[in-house]
BAPAZA-162287 format. One record per residue (C-alpha): residue number from 1; y, x, z. Coordinates in steps of 0.2 Angstrom, whole numbers, plus 5000, padded with zeros to 4 digits. Layout:
! residues N
<rolum NUM, <Y, X, Z>>
...
//
This chain:
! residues 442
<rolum 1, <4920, 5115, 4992>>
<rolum 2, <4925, 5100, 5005>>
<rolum 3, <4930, 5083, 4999>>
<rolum 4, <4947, 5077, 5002>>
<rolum 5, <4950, 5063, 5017>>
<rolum 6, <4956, 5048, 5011>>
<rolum 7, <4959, 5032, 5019>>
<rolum 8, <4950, 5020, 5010>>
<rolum 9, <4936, 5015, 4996>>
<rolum 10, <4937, 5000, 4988>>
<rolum 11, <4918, 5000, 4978>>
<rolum 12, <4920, 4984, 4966>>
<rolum 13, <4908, 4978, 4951>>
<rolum 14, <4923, 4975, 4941>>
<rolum 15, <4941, 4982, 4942>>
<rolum 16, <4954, 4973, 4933>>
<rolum 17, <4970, 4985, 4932>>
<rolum 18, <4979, 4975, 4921>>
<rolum 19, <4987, 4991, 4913>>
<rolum 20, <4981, 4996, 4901>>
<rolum 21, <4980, 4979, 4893>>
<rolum 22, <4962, 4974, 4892>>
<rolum 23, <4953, 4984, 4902>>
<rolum 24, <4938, 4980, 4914>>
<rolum 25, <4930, 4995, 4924>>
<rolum 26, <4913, 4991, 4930>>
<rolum 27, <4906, 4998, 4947>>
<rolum 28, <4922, 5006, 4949>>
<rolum 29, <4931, 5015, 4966>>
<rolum 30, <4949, 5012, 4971>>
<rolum 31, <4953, 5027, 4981>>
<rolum 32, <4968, 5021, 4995>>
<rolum 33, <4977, 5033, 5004>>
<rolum 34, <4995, 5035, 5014>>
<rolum 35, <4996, 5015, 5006>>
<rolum 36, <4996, 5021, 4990>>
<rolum 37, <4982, 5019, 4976>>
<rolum 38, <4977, 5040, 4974>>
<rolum 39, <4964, 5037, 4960>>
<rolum 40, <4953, 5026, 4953>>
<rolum 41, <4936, 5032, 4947>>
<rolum 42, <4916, 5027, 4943>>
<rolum 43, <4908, 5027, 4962>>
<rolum 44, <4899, 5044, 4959>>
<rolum 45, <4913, 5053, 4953>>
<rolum 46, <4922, 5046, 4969>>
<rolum 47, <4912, 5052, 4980>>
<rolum 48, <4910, 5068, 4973>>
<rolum 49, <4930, 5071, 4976>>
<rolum 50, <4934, 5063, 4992>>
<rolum 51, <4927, 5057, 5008>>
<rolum 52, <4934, 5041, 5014>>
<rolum 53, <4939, 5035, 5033>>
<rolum 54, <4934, 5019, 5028>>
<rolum 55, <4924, 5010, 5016>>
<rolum 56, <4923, 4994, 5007>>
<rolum 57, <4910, 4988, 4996>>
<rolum 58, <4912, 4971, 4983>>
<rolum 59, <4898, 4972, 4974>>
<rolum 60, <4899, 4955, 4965>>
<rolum 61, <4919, 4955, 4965>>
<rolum 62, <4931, 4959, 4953>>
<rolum 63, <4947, 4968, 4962>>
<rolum 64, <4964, 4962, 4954>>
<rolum 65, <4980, 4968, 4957>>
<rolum 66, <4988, 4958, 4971>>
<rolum 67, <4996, 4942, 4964>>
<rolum 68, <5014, 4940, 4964>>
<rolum 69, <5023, 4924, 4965>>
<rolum 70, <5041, 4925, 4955>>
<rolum 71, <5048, 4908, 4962>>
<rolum 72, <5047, 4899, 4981>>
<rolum 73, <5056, 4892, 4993>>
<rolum 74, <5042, 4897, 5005>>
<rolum 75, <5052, 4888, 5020>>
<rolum 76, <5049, 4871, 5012>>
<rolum 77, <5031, 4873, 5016>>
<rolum 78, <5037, 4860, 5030>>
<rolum 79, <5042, 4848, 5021>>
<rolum 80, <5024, 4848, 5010>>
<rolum 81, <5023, 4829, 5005>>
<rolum 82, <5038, 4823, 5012>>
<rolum 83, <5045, 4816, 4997>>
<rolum 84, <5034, 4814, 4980>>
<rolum 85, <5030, 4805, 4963>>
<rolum 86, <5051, 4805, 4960>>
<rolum 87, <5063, 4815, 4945>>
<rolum 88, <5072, 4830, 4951>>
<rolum 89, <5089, 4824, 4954>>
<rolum 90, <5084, 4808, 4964>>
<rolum 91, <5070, 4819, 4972>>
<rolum 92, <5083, 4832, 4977>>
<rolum 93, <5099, 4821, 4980>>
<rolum 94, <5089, 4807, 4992>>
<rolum 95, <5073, 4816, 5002>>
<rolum 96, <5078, 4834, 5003>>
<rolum 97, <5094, 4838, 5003>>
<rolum 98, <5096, 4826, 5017>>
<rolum 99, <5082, 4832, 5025>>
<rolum 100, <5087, 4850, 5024>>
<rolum 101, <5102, 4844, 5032>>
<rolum 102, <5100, 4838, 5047>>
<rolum 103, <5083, 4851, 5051>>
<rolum 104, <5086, 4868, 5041>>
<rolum 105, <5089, 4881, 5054>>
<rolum 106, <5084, 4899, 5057>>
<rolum 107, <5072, 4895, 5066>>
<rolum 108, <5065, 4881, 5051>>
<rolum 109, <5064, 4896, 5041>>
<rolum 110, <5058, 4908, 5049>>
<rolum 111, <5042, 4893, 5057>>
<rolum 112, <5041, 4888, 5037>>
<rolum 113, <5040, 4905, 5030>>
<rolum 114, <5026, 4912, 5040>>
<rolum 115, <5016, 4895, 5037>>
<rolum 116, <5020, 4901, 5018>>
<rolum 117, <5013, 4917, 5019>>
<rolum 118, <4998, 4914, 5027>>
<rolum 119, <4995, 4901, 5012>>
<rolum 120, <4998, 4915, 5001>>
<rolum 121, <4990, 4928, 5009>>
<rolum 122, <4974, 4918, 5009>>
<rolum 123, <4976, 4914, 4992>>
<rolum 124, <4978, 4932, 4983>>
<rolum 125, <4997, 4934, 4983>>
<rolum 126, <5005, 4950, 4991>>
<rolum 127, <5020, 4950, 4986>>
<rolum 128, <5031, 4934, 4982>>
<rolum 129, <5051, 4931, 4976>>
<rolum 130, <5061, 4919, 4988>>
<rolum 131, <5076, 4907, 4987>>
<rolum 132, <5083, 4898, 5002>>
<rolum 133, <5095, 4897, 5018>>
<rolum 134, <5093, 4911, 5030>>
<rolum 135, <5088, 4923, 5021>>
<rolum 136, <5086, 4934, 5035>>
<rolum 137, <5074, 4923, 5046>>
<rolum 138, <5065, 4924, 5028>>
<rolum 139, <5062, 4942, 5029>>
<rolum 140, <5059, 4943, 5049>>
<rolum 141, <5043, 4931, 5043>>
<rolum 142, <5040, 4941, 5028>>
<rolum 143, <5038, 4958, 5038>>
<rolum 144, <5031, 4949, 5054>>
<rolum 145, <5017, 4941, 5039>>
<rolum 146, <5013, 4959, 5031>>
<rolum 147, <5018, 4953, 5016>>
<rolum 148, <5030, 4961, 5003>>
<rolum 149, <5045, 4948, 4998>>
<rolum 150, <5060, 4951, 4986>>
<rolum 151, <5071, 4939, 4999>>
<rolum 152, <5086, 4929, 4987>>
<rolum 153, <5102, 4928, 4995>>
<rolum 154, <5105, 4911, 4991>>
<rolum 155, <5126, 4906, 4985>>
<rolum 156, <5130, 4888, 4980>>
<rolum 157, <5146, 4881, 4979>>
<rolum 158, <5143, 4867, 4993>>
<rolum 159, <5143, 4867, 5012>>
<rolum 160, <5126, 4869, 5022>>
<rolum 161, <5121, 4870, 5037>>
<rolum 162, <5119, 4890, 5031>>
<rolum 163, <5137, 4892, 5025>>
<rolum 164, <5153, 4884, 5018>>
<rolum 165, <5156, 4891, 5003>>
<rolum 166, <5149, 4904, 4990>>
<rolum 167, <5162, 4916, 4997>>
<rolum 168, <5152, 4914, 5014>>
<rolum 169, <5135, 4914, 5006>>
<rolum 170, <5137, 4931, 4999>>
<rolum 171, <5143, 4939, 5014>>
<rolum 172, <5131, 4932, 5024>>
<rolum 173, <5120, 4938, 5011>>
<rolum 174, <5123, 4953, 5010>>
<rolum 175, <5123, 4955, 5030>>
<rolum 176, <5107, 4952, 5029>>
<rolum 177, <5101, 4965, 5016>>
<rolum 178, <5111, 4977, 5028>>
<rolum 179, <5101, 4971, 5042>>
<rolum 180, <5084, 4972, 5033>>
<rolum 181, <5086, 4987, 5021>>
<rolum 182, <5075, 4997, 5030>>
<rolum 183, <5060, 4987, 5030>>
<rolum 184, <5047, 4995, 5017>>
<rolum 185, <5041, 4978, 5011>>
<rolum 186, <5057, 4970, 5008>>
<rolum 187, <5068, 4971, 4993>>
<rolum 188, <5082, 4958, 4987>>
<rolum 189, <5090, 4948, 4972>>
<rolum 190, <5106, 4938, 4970>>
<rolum 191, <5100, 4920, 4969>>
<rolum 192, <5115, 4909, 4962>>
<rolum 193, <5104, 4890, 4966>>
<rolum 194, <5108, 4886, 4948>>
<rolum 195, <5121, 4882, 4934>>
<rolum 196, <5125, 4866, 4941>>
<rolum 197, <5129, 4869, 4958>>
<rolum 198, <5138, 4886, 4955>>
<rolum 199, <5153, 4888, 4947>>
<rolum 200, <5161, 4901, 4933>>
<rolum 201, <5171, 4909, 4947>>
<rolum 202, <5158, 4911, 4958>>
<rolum 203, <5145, 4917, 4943>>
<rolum 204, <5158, 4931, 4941>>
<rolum 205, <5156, 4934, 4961>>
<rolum 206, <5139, 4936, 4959>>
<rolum 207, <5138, 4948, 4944>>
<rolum 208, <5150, 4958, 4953>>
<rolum 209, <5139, 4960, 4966>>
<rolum 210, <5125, 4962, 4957>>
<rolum 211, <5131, 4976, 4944>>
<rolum 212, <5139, 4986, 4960>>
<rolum 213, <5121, 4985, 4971>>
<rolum 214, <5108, 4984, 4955>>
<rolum 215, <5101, 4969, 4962>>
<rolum 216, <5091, 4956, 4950>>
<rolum 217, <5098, 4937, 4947>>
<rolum 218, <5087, 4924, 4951>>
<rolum 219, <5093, 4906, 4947>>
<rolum 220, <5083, 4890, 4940>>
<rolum 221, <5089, 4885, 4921>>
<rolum 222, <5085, 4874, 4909>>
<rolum 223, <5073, 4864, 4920>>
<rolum 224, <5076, 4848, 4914>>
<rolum 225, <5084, 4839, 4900>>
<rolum 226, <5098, 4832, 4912>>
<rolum 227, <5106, 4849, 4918>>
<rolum 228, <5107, 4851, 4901>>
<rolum 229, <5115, 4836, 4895>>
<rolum 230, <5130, 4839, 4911>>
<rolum 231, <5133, 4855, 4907>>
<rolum 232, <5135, 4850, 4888>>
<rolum 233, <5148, 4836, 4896>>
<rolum 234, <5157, 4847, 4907>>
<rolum 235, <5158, 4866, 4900>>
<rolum 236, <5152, 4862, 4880>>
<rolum 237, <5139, 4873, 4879>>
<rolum 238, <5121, 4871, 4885>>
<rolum 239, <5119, 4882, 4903>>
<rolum 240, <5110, 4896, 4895>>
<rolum 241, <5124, 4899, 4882>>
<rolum 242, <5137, 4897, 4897>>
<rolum 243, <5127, 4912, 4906>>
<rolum 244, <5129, 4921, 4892>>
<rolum 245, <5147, 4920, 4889>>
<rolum 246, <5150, 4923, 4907>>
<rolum 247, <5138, 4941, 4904>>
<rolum 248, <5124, 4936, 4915>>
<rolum 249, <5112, 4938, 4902>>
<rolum 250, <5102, 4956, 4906>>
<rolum 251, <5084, 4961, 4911>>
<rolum 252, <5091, 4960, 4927>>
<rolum 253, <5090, 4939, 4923>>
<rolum 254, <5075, 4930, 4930>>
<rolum 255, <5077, 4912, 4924>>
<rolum 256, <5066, 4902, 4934>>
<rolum 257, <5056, 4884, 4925>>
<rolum 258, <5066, 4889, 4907>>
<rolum 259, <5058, 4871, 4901>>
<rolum 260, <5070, 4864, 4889>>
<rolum 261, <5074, 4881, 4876>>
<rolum 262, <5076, 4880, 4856>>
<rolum 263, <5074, 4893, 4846>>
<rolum 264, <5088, 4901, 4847>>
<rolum 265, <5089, 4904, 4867>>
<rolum 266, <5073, 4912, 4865>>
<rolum 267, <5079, 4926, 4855>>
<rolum 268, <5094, 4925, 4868>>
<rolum 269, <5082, 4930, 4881>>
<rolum 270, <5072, 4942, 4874>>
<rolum 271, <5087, 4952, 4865>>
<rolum 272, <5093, 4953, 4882>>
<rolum 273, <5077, 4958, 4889>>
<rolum 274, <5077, 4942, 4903>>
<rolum 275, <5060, 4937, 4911>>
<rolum 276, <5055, 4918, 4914>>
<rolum 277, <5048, 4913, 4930>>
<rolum 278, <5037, 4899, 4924>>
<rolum 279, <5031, 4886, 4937>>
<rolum 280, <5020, 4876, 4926>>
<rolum 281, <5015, 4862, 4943>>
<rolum 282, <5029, 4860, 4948>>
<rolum 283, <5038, 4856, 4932>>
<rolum 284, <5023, 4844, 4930>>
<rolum 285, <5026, 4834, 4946>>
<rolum 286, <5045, 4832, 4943>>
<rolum 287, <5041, 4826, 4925>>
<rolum 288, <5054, 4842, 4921>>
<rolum 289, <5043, 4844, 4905>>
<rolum 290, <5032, 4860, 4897>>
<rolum 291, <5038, 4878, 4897>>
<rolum 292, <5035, 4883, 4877>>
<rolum 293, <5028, 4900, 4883>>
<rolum 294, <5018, 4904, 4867>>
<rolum 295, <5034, 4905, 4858>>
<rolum 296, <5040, 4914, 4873>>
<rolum 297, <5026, 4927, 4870>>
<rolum 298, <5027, 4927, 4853>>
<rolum 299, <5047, 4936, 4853>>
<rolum 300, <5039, 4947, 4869>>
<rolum 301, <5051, 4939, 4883>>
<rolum 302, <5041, 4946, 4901>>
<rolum 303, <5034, 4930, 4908>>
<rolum 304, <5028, 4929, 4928>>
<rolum 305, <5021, 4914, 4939>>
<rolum 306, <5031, 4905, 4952>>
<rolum 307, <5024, 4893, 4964>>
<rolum 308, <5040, 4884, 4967>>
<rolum 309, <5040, 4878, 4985>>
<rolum 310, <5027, 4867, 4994>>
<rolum 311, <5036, 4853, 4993>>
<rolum 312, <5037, 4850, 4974>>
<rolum 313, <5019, 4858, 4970>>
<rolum 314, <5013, 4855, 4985>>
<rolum 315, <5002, 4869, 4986>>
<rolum 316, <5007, 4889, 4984>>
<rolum 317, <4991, 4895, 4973>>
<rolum 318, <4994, 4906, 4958>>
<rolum 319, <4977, 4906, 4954>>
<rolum 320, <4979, 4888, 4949>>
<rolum 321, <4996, 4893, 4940>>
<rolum 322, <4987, 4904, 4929>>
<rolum 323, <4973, 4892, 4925>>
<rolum 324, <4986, 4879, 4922>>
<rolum 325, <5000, 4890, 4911>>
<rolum 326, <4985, 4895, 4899>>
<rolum 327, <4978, 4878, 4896>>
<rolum 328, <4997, 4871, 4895>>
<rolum 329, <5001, 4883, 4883>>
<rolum 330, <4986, 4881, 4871>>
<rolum 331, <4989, 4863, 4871>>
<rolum 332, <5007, 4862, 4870>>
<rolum 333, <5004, 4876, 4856>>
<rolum 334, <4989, 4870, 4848>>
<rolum 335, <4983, 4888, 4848>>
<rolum 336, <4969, 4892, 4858>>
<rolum 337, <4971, 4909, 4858>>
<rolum 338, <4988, 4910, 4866>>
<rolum 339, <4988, 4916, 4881>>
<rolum 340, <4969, 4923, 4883>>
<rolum 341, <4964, 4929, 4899>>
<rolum 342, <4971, 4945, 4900>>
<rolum 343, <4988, 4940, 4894>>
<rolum 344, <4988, 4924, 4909>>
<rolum 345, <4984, 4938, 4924>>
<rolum 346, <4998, 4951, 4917>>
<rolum 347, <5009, 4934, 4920>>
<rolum 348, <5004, 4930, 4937>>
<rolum 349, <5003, 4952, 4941>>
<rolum 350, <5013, 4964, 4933>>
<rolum 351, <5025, 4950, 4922>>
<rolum 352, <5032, 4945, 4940>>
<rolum 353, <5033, 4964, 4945>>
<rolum 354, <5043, 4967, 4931>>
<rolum 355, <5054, 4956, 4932>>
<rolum 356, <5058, 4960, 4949>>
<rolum 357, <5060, 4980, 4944>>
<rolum 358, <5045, 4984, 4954>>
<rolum 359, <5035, 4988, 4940>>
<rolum 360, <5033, 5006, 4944>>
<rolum 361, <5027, 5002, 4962>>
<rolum 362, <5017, 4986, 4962>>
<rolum 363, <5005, 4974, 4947>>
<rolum 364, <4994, 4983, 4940>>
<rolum 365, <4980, 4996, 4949>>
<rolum 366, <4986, 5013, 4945>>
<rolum 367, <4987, 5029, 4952>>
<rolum 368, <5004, 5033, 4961>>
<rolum 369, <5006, 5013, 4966>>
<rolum 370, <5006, 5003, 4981>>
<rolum 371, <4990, 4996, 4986>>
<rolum 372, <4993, 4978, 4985>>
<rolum 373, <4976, 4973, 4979>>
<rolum 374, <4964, 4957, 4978>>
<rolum 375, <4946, 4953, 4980>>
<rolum 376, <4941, 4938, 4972>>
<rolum 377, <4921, 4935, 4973>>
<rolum 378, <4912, 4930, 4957>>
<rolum 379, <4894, 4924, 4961>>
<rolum 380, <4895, 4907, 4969>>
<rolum 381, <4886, 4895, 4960>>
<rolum 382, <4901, 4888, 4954>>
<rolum 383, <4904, 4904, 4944>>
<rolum 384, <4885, 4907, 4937>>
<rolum 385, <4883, 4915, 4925>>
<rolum 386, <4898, 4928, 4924>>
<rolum 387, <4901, 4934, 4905>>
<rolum 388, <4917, 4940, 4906>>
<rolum 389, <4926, 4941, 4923>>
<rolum 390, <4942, 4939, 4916>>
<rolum 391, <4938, 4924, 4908>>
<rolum 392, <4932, 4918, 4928>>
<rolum 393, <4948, 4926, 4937>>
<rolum 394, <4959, 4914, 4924>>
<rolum 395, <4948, 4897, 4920>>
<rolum 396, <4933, 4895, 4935>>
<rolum 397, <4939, 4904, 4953>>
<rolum 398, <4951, 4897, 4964>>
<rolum 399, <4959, 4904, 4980>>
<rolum 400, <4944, 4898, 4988>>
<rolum 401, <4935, 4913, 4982>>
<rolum 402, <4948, 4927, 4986>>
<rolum 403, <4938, 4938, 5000>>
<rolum 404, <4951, 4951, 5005>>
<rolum 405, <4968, 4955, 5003>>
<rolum 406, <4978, 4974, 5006>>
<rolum 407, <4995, 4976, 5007>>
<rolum 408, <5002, 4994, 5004>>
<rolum 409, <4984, 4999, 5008>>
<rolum 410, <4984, 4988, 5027>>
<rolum 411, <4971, 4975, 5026>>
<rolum 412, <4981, 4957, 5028>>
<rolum 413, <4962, 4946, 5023>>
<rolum 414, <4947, 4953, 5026>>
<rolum 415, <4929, 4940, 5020>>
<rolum 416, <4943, 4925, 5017>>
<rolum 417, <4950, 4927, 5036>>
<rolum 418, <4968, 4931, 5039>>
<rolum 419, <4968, 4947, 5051>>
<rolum 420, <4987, 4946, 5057>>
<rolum 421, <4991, 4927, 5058>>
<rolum 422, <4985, 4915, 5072>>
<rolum 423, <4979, 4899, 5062>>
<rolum 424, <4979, 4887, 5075>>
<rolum 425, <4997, 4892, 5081>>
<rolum 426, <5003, 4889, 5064>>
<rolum 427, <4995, 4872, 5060>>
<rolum 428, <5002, 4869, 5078>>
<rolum 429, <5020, 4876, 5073>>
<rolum 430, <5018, 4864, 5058>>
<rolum 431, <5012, 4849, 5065>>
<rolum 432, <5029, 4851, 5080>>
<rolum 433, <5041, 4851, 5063>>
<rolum 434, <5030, 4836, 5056>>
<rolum 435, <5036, 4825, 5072>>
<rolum 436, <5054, 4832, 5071>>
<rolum 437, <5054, 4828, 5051>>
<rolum 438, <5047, 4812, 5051>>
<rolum 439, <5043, 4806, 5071>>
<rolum 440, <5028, 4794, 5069>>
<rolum 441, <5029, 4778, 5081>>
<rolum 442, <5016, 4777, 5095>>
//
């Protein structure tokens, strides 16, 4: 009997498919075609079922599902360093809102975003969640990039250079989602910018709109201790409680840095079935605090990795998210053992799928999925010996290590190089928005 034709063999010495928890294949196949993952099986068996068009051997790799990153503002990217070593709000108020004000434009967004992607591309990420202007020119990036994006239509209750008012946010919003609805890689949330910059009325607005098109929520809370002292000023309850009384407060909900949470809101989130998007650097950098995420595991509340944007991090690399979330949360904890391994790439994979409501397509290697996959090599010397490549993939590799990259089974890195993306025309792109930022004198 003749094989089936298939696409594409991906040979690995490890395959990490994060679902089921805990499992490690060794010398396994994943079997790609039409995008999709069709099977994944010991090497013999493989090749005793099908006949691939293509195939690619990583024999000292370990294959991940591609990483998803839950929070960015990939246009910021431009403005990487401009402002550092300052608190949120003076970091915000003085450097880049002013900034964003005079140069945030289509074409900033679009120029940024694709700087973004090939950062994350070359880093593992696949697939990442976005909040900022232009939402559009984000996508246009995203899709001219190869990358999948969940693209935030962004609503604040202040003018921009974007739009005037929430009112004009949403619509111009929601003209964009029309405009890119058809493009594979692209899905969208509602992203409200936060609790103190949007308003009752216009919470309402947005879980409206959200309840009518089943989009997600995506909005920063609790990320440091002065949102939450204002909003105890100005509306007498802390901002998650306010959320919850306004009926936001669903696994639609994707609360991004969630720093500053007692007890209580904890069990507020997980009864409602929310997911945190937990950006331990750059809640580091702005001094907003530690996320408790062991308590947060502990009463099962789905946890992803966000970046945050370039400007605030300064660097978009969920590998040294995880890293960082594990240690931070065994220290903050003083439990060693939570997170382990397994538990910190299920954050930075399938916990970020999830909370997008693309667990069914994406963040874990199983058959019926997307291919949105990751190679990471494992036997540099920095690495030797290997015991557990778990362990590696959490505490010793770095995007450094990250050999190739698929998207929906089209190959975006191939031996660390990005295949679609000119380099040199982006570093050029960046260095002419450096000038416009911050002209230097000659």
């Amino acid at each position: 009997m003749n094989n089936t034709s298939v696409d594409l063999f991906i040979e690995a010495r490890w395959i990490v498919p994060v679902a089921p928890a805990g499992l490690v294949l060794e010398y396994h196949t994943a079997v790609v075609d039409a995008g999709r993952i069709l099977a994944v099986l010991p090497h013999e068996t493989a090749d005793a079922r099908y006949t691939p068009r293509q195939r690619q051997k990583l024999p000292q790799h370990a294959l991940i599902p591609g990483l998803v990153n839950l929070h960015s503002h990939a246009a910021m990217n431009l403005m990487r360093g401009l402002a550092d070593d300052l608190p949120l709000m003076e970091w915000l108020q003085k450097h880049i809102w002013p900034a964003e004000a005079k140069h945030v434009s289509a074409q900033f967004v679009h120029d940024g975003t694709r700087l973004a992607c090939a950062e994350m591309l070359r880093g593992g990420i696949t697939c990442f969640n976005d909040m900022y202007f232009f939402p559009k020119a984000v996508g246009e990036a995203a899709v001219a990039s190869g990358m999948r994006a969940a693209i935030g239509l962004i609503a604040l209750d202040f003018p921009t250079a974007y739009a005037a008012d929430t009112d004009d946010y949403l619509a111009k919003g929601l003209a964009a989602r029309d405009e890119l609805r058809e493009e594979a890689l692209l899905t969208f949330c509602l992203a409200p910018h936060a609790p103190y910059t949007v308003s009752d009325r216009s919470f309402a607005k947005v879980l409206t709109l959200a309840e009518q098109i089943e989009l997600p929520i995506h909005l920063h809370l609790h990320e440091t201790r002065q949102e939450i002292d204002d909003s105890l000023r100005d509306f007498g309850v802390r901002p998650l409680e306010r959320l919850h009384r306004l009926g936001l407060l669903s696994p639609g909900l994707i609360g991004v840095h969630a720093v500053h949470l007692n007890a209580s809101e904890i069990d507020l989130l997980a009864q409602h079935g929310c997911s945190v998007a937990h950006c331990p650097s750059s809640n580091l950098k702005l001094a907003s605090g530690i996320a408790p995420v062991t308590e947060l595991l502990q009463k099962s509340v789905n946890i992803g990795l966000g970046t945050d944007g370039a400007a605030s991090n300064n660097r978009l690399d969920l590998l040294q998210e995880m890293r960082l979330a594990a240690l931070l949360a065994k220290g903050a904890s003083g439990r060693a053992e939570t997170p382990n391994a397994h538990q910190a790439l299920r954050m930075a994979t399938l916990g970020g799928a999830q909370a997008l409501g693309l667990e069914t397509k994406i963040g874990s290697i199983e058959p019926g999925k997307e291919a949105d996959l990751c190679a990471i090599r494992l036997d540099s010397v920095e690495l030797a010996p290997c015991y557990d490549p778990v362990s590696h993939l959490v505490y010793c590799a770095g995007r450094e290590h990250v050999s190739d990259v698929w998207v929906a089974g089209r190959a975006r890195v191939a031996d660390g190089q990005l295949i679609e993306n000119n380099e040199t025309e982006l570093i050029k792109l960046a260095a002419l928005w450096q000038n416009k930022i911050c002209p230097r004198n000659v």
